[in-house]
SERO-823961 format. One record per residue (C-alpha): x, y, z. Coordinates in nm, 4 decimals. Layout:
<pts>
{{X Y Z}}
...
</pts>
This chain:
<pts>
{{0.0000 0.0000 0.0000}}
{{0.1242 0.2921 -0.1024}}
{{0.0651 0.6887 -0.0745}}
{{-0.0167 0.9007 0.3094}}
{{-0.3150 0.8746 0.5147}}
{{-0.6473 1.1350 0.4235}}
{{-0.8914 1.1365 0.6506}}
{{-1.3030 1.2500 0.6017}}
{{-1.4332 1.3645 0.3111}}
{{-1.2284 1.6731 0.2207}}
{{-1.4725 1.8872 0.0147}}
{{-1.2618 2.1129 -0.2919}}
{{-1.4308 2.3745 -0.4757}}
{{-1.7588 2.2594 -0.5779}}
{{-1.8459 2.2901 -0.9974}}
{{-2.1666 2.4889 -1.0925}}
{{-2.3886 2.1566 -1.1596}}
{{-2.6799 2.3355 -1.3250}}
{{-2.4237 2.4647 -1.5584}}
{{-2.2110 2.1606 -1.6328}}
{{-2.2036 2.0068 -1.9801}}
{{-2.2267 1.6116 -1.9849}}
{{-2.0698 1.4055 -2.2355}}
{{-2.2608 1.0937 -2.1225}}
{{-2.3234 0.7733 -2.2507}}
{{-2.6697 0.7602 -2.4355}}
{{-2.9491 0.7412 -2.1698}}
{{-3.0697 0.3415 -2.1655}}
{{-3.1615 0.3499 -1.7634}}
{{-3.4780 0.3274 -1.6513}}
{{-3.4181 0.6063 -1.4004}}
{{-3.0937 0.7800 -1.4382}}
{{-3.1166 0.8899 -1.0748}}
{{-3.1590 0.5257 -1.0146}}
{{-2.8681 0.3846 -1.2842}}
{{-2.6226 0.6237 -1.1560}}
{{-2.4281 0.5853 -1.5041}}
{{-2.0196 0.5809 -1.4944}}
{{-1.9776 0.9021 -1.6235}}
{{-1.6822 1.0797 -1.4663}}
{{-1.6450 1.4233 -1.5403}}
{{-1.4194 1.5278 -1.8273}}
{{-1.0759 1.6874 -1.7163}}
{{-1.1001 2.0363 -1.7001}}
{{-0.9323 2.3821 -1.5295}}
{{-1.0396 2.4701 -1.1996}}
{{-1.2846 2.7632 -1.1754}}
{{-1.3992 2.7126 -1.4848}}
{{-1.7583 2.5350 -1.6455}}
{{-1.6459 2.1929 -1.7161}}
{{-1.8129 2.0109 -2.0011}}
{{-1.8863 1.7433 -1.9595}}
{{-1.9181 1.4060 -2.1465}}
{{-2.2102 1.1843 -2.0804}}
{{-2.2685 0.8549 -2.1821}}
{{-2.6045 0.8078 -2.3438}}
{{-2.7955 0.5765 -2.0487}}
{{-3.0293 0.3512 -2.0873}}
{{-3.3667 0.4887 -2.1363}}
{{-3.6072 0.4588 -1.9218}}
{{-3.7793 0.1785 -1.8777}}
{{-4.1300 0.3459 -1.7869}}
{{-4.0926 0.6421 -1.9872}}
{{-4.4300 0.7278 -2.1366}}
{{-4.5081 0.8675 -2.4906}}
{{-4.5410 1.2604 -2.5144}}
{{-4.9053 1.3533 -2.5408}}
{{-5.0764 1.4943 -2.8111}}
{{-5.1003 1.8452 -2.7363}}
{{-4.7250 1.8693 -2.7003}}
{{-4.6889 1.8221 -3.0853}}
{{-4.5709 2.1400 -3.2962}}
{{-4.7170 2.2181 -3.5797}}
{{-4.5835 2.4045 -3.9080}}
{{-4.7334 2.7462 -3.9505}}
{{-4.7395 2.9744 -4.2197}}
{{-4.7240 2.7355 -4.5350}}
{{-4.6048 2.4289 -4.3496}}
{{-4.8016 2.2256 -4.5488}}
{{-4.6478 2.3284 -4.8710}}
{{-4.3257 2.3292 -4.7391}}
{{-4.3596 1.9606 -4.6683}}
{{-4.5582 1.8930 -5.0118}}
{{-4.2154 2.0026 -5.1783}}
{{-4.0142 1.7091 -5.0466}}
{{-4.2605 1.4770 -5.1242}}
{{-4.2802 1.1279 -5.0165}}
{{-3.9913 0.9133 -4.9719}}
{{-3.9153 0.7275 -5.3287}}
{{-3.9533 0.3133 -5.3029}}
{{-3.5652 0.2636 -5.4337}}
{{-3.5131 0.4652 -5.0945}}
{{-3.7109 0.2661 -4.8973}}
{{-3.6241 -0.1057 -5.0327}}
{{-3.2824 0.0132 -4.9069}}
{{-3.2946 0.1260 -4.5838}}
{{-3.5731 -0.1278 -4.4309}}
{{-3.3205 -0.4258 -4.4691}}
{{-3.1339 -0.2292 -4.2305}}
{{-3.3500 -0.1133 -3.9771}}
{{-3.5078 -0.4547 -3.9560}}
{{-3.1809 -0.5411 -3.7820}}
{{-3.2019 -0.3175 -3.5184}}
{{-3.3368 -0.4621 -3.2067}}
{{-3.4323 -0.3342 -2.8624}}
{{-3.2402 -0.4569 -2.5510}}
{{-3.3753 -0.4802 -2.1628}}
{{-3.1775 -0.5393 -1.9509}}
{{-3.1844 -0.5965 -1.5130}}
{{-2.8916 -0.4107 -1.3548}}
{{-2.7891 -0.4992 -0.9807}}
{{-2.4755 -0.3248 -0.9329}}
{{-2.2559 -0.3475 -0.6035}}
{{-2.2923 -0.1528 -0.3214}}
{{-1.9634 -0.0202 -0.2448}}
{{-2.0620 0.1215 0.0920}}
{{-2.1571 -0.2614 0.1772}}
{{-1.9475 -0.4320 -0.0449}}
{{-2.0963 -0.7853 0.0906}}
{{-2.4121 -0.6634 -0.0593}}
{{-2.5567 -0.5631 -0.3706}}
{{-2.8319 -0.2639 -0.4527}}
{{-3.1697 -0.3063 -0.5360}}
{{-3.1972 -0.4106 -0.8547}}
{{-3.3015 -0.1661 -1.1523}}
{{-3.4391 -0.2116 -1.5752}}
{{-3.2928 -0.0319 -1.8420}}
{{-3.3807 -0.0054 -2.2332}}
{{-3.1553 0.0116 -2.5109}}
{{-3.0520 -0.0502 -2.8742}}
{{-2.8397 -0.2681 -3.0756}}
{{-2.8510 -0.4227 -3.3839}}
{{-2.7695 -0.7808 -3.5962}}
{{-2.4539 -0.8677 -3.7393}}
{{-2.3008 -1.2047 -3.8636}}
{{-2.2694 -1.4940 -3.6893}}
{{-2.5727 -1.5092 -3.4583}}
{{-2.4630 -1.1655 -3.2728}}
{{-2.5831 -0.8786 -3.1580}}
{{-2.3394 -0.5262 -3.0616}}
{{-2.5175 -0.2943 -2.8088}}
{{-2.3119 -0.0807 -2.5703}}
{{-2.1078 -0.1907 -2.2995}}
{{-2.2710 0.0607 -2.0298}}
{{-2.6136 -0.0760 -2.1150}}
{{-2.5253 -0.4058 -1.9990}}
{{-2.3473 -0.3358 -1.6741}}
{{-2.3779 -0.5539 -1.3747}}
{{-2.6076 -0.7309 -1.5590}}
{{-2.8595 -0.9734 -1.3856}}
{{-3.1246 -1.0424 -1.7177}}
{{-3.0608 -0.8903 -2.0948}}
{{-3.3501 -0.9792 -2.3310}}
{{-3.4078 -0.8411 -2.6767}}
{{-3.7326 -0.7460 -2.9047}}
{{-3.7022 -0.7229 -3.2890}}
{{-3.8760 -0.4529 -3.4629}}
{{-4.2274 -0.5398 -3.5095}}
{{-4.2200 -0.8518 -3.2769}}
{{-4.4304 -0.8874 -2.9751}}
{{-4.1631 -1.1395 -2.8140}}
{{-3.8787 -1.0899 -2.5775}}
{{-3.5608 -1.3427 -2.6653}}
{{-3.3132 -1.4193 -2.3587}}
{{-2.9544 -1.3189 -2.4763}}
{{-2.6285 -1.4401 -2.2958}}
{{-2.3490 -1.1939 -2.2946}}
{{-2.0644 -1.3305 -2.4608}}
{{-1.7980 -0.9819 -2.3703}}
{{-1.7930 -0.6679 -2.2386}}
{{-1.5261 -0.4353 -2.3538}}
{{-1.5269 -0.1602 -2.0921}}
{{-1.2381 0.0104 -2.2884}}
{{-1.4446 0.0934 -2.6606}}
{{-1.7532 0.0796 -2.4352}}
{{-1.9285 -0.2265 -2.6855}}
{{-2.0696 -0.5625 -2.5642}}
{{-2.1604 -0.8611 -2.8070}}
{{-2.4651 -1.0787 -2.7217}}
{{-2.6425 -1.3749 -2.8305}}
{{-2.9681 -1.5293 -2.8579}}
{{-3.0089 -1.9489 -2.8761}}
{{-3.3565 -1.9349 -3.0012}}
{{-3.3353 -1.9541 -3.3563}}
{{-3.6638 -1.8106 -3.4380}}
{{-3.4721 -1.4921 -3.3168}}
{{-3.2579 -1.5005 -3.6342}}
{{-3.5387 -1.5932 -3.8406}}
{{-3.5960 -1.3552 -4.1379}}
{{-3.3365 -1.0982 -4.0466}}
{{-2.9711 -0.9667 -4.2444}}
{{-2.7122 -0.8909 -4.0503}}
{{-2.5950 -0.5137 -4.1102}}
{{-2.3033 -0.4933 -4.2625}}
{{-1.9869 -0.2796 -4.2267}}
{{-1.8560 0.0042 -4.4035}}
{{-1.5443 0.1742 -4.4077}}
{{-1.4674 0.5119 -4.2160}}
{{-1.6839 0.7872 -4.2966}}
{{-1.5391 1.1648 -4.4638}}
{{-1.6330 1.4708 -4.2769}}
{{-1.9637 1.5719 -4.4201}}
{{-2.0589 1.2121 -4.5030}}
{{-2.4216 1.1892 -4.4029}}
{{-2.5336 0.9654 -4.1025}}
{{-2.8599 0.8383 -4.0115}}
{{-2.8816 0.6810 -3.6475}}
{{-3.1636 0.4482 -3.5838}}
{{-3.2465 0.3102 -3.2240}}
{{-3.5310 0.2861 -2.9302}}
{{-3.4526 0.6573 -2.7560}}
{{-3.6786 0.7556 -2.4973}}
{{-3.9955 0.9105 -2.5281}}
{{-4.1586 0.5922 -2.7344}}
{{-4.1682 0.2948 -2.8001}}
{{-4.1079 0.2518 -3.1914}}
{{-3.7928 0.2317 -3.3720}}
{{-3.7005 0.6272 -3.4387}}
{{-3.4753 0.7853 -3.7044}}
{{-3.2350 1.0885 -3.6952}}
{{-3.0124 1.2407 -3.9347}}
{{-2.6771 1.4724 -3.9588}}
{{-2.3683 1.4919 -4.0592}}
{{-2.0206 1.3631 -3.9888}}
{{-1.8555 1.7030 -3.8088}}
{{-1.5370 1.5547 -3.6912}}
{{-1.3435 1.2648 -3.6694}}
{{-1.0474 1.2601 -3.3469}}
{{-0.9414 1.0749 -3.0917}}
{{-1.2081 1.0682 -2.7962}}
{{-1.1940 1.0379 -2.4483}}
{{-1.5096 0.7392 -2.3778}}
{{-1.6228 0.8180 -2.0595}}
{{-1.7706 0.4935 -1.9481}}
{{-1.4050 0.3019 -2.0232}}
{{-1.1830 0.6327 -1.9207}}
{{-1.0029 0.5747 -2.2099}}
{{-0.8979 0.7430 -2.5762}}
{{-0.9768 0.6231 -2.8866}}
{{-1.1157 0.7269 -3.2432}}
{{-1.4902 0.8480 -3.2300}}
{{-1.6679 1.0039 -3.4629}}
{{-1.8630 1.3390 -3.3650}}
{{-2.2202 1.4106 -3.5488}}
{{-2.4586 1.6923 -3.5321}}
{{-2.7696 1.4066 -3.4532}}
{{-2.9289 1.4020 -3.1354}}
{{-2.8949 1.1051 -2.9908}}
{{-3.0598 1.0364 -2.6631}}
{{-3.1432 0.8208 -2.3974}}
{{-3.1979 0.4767 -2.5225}}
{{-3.0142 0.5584 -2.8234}}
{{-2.6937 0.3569 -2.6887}}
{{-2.5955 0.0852 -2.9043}}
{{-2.7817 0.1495 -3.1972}}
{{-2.6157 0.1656 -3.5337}}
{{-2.5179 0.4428 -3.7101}}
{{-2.5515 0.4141 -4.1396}}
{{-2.4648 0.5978 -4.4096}}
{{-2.6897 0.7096 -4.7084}}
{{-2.6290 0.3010 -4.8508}}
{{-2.7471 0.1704 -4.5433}}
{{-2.4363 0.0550 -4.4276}}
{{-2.3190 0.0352 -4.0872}}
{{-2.0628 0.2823 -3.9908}}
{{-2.0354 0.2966 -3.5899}}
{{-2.2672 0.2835 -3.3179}}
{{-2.3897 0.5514 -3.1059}}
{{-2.3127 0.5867 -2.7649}}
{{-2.2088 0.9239 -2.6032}}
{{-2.3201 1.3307 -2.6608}}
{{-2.2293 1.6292 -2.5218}}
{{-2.4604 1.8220 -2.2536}}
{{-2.4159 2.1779 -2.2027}}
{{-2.5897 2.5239 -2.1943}}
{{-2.4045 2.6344 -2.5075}}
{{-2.4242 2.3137 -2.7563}}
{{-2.7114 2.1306 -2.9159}}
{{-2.7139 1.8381 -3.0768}}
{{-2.3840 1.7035 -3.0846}}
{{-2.3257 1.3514 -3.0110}}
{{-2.0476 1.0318 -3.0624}}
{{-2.0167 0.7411 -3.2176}}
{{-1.7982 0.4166 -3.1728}}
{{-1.6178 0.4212 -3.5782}}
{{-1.5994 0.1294 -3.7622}}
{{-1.2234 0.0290 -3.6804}}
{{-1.2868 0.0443 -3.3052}}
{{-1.5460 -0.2422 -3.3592}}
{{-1.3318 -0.4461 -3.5704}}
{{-1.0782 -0.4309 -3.3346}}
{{-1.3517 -0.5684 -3.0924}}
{{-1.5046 -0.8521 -3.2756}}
{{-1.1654 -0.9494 -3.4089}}
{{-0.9945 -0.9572 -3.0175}}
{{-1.3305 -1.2098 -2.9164}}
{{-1.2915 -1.4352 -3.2313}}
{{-0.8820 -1.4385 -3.1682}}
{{-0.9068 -1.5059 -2.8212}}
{{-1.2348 -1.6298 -2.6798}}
{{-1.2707 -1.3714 -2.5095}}
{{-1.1932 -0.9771 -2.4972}}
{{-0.8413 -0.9005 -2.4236}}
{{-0.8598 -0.4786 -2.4386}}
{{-0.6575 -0.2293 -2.6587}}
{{-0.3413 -0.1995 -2.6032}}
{{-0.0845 0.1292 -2.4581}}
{{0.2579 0.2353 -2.4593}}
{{0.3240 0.2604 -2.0826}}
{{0.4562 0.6151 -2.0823}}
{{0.3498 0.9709 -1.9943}}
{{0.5050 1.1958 -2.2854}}
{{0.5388 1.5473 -2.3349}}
{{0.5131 1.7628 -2.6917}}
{{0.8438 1.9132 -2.8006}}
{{0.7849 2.1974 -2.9934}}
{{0.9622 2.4390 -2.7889}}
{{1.3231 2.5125 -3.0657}}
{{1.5053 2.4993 -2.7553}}
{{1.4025 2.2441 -2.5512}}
{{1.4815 1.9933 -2.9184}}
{{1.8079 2.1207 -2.9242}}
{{1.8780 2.0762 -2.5327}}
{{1.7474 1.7390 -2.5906}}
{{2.0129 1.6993 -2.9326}}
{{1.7664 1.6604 -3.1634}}
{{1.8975 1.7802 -3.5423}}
{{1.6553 1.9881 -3.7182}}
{{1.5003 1.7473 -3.9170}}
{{1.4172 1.4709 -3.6168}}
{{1.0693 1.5152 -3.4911}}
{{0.9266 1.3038 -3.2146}}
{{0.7873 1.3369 -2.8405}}
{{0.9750 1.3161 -2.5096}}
{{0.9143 1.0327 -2.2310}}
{{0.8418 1.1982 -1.9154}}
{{0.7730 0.8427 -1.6894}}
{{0.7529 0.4856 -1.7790}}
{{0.5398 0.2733 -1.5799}}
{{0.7151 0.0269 -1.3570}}
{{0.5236 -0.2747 -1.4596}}
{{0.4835 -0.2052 -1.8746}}
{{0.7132 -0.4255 -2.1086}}
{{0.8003 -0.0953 -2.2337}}
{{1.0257 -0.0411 -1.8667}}
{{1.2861 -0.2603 -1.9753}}
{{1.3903 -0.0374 -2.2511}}
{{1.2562 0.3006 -2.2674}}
{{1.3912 0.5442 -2.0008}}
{{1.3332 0.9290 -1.9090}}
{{1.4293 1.1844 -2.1621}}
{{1.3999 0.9513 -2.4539}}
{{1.2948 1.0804 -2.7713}}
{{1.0331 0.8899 -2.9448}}
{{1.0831 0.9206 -3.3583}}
{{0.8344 0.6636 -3.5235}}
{{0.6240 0.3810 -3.4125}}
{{0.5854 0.0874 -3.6434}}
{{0.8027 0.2712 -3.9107}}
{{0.5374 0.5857 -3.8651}}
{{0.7247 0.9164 -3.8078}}
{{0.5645 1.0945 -3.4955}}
{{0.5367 1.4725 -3.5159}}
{{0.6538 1.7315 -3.2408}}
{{0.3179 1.7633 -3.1322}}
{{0.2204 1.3888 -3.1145}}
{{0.0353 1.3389 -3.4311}}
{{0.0891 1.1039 -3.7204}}
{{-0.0301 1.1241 -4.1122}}
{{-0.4124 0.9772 -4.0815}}
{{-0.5773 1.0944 -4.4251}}
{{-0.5419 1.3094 -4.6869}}
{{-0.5116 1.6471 -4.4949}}
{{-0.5780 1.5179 -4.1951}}
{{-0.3329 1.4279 -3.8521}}
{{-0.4469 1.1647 -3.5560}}
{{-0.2789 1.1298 -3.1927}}
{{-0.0159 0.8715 -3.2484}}
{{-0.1947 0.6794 -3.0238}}
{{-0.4158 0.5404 -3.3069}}
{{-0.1080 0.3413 -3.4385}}
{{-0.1130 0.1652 -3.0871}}
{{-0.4931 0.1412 -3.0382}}
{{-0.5015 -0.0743 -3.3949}}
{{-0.2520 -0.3494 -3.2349}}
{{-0.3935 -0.6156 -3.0290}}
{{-0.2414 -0.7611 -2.7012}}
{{0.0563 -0.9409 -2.6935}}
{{0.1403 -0.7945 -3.0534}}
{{0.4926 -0.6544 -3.1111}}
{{0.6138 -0.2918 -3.2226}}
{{0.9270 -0.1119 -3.3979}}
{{1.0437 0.1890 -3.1912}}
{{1.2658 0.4204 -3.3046}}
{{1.4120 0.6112 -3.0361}}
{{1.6510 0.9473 -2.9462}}
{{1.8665 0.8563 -2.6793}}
{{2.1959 1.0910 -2.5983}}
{{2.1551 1.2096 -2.9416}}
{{2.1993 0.9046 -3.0626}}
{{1.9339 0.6553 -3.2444}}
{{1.8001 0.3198 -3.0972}}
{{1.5329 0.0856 -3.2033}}
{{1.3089 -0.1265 -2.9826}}
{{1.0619 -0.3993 -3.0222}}
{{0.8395 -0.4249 -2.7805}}
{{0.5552 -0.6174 -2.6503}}
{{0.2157 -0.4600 -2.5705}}
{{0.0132 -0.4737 -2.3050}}
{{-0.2395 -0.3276 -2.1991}}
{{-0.2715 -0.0734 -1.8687}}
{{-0.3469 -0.1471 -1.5617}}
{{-0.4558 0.1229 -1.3433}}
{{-0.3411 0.1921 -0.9420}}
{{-0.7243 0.3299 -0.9260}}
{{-0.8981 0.0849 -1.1552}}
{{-1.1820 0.2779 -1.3944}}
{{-1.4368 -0.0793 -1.3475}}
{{-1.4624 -0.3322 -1.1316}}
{{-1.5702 -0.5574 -1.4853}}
{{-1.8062 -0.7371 -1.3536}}
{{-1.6271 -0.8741 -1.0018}}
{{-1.7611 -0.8140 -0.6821}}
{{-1.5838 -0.5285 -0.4897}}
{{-1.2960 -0.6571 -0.2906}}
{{-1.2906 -0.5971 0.1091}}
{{-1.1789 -0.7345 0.3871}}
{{-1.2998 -0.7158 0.7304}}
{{-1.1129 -0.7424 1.0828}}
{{-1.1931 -0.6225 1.4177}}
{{-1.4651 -0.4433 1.2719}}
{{-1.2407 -0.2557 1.0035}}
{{-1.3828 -0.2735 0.6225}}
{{-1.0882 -0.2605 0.4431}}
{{-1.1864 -0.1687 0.0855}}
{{-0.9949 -0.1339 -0.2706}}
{{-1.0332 0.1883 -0.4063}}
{{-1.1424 0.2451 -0.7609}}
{{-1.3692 0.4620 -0.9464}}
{{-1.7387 0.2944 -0.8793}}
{{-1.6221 0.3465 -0.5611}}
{{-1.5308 0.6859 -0.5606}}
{{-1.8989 0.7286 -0.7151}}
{{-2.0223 0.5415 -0.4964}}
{{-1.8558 0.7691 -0.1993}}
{{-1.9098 1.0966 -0.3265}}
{{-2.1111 1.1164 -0.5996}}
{{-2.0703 1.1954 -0.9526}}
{{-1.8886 1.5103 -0.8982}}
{{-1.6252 1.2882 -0.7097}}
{{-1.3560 1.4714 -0.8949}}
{{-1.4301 1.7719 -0.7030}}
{{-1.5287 1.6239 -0.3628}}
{{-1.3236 1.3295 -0.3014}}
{{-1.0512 1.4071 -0.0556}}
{{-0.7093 1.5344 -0.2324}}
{{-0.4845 1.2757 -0.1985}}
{{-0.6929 1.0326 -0.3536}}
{{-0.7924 1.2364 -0.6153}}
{{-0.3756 1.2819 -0.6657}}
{{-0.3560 0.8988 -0.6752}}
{{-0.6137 0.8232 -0.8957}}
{{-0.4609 1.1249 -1.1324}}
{{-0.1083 1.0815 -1.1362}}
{{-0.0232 0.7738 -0.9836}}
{{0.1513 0.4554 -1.1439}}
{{0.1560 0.1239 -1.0132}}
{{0.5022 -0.0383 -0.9046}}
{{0.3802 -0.3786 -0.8593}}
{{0.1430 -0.5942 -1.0383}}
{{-0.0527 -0.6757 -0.7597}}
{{-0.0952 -0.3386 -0.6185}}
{{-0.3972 -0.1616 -0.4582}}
{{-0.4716 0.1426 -0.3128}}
{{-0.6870 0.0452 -0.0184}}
{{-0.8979 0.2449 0.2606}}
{{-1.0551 0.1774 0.5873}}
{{-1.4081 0.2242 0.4153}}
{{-1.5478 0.2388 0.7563}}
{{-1.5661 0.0582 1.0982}}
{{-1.8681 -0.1258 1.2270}}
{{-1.8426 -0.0948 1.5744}}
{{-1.7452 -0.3595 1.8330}}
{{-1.6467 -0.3829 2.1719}}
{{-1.3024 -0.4157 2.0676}}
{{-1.2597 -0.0942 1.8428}}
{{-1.3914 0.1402 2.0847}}
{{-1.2652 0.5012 2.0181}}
{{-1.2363 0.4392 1.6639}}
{{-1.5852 0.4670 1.5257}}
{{-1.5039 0.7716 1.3330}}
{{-1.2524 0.6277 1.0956}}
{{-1.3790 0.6806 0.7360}}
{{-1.1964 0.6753 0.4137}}
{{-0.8733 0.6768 0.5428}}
{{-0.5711 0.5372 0.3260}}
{{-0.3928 0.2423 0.4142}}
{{-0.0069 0.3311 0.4317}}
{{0.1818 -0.0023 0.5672}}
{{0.1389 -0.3316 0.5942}}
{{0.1774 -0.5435 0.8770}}
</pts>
């Protein structure tokens, strides 16, 4: 155990919440007060609005339809506005209702942990979501819709039956989760959707799901507005996403996203919540759920995308490249820490200069070549390897050149981001709950704003700290249930574990 003791709950400046912008997963949960999504708050200055990132939640699962008298109307020559478009041509419609047959709707029966009482779990909850057909007898919905799953059952469009599904993985990290049904009057009459490559900015994008607000399958429409690496909340992690200008809202997660051929392009599953933005949401891209379904079918099972174990630094400060020896025409990025337990510890050190991965020269600012006129986080090159897989680095060491080959891995967290599944682990003595710290417990602690009200030196440790052993934890005295034998100590709560005996 590492790190000083912290005592209480340590309040820090508190965030204005009715002002905060959410990035959030899309809304599947029946009550969001109730689902209590993993959403952690994206990084952001102190004393300053936050946005924030939410992932769209499950909708809810009693959400009613809006009444009549809510509907707006066109005025002033609505009618012959909408006379102009005219009804949709058949071509149009022979090709899209192959699609949309595939999309399904997905219930699910959450009991998640109860951190507080980690030999417990909390009452259990229903959540509605999307996902949709694809080859093999699978279905892809989103990860955070089936979290702490107790029951997932799905309903075809147009059927009045609900088909048990067994999970077959969860991938936390790219926030998707494949599914199965073994009744085969499930698969009866239905195509798979099929995949497409990755879209162009201004490629149109039609995203089809069960959002909240009715039961039907519904239909929105925009534009690709940029594609970038993405920080998905529910895995705390960065990979390539796709942002659009269609609203996509609670119950939206896991539905497909298609292009003007009907073909599948990514799946929905975040937007962005603030005062100042409108209709701007995320989707999962194409290669990020290759990567998935080709990790399951190579493995078994899901394995995770891999990392270079470093923290880095740009170098496009002239002098700092030339205190470093770099020649004028040697780009790369500087290695500021190397975690203790990554492959990458046994050859990269501090002050290294990192000139190309896999052959790929890296740019002073971190970016590599990605398409014509366009530049990606050179953390795409890594995110496209799989576990296990090996890498050629080029690196600037005492102005000299070295290459390494190294072995991936992927990162393991002092703070873990999930719990994946596994009950929380505690231990108990004399009345002391000794508990593992990680983020669902943070959450669970204080709240979602935990990144404002958890006590500093956690907050430090689940920030900037790297593990040093592989079976590290950072572990509190969650609380003491009191006992003859602990008398005077009743008021311990939250405090870090320093030594051990």
């Amino acid at each position: 155990m590492d790190g000083s003791a912290s005592k209480g709950k340590r309040k820090r400046g508190r965030k204005s919440k009715a002002a905060a912008d959410h990035r959030s997963p899309s809304p599947d949960a029946p009550a969001a007060a109730a689902a209590d999504n993993p959403a952690p708050a994206a990084a952001g200055r102190r004393g300053r609005k936050p946005r924030r990132v939410e992932v769209e939640a499950p909708a809810a699962a009693d959400a009613s339809t809006p009444r009549r008298g809510d509907a707006k109307h066109l005025a002033n020559g609505g009618d012959a506005a909408m006379a102009e478009l005219g009804p949709a041509g058949w071509e149009e419609v022979v090709r899209v209702v192959p699609s949309m047959d595939a999309v399904v709707k997905v219930f699910c029966v959450h009991t998640e942990p109860n951190f507080s009482l980690p030999w417990q779990r909390k009452r259990q909850y229903s959540s509605s979501s999307s996902g949709f057909i694809i080859g093999g007898r699978r279905v892809l919905t989103n990860a955070h819709s089936v979290e702490h799953f107790t029951q997932v059952k799905l309903k075809k469009r147009g059927s009045d039956t609900k088909y048990l599904a067994t999970v077959l993985a969860i991938g936390t990290e790219c926030d998707i989760a494949l599914l199965t049904v073994s009744d085969d009057e499930f698969w009866e009459g239905v195509t798979p959707v099929e995949f497409g490559s990755l879209p162009a900015l201004q490629d149109a994008v039609t995203v089809v799901g069960y959002p909240i607000g009715g039961d039907t399958i519904s239909v929105t429409s925009g534009v690709v507005s940029r594609i970038e690496i993405l920080s998905y909340v529910h895995g705390s992690t960065e990979l390539l996403g796709l942002q659009i200008d269609a609203a996509i809202n609670s119950g939206n997660s896991g539905g497909p996203a298609f292009n003007d051929r009907g073909i599948c392009v990514g799946i929905a599953f975040q937007s962005l919540k603030h005062e100042d933005v409108e209709n701007i949401g995320y989707v999962i891209p194409t290669p990020v759920i290759k990567h998935f379904i080709q990790d399951y079918e190579k493995s078994g099972a899901y394995t995770g995308f891999p990392i270079i174990g470093i923290e880095w630094q740009k170098m496009e400060n002239p002098d700092l490249r030339k205190a470093m020896g770099m020649k004028p025409d040697q780009k790369g990025v500087r290695v500021r820490r190397v975690e203790p337990t990554a492959p990458e510890s046994g050859c990269l050190q501090p002050s290294d200069i990192i000139l190309s991965f896999d052959g790929v020269d890296i740019a002073n600012d971190g970016t590599v070549p990605f398409r014509h006129g366009e530049r990606i986080g050179f953390s795409y090159l890594v995110s496209q390897k799989y576990t296990g897989d090996k890498a050629l680095i080029k690196v600037l060491r005492d102005s000299k050149v070295h290459e390494f080959k190294i072995k991936l891995a992927t990162h393991k967290r002092l703070i873990a981001a999930h719990v994946k599944g596994r009950p929380p682990s505690y231990y108990i003595v004399a009345g002391f709950v000794f508990a593992a710290v990680s983020v669902p417990y943070l959450r669970s602690e204080y709240g979602k704003d935990y990144e404002y009200d958890a006590p500093v030196k956690l907050l430090v440790k689940h920030l900037h700290s790297m593990v040093e052993s592989p079976d590290e934890q950072l572990v509190v005295v969650s609380q003491v249930l009191v006992a003859d034998i602990n008398i005077g100590y009743e008021e311990i709560v939250n405090t870090q574990v320093t030594e051990k005996f």
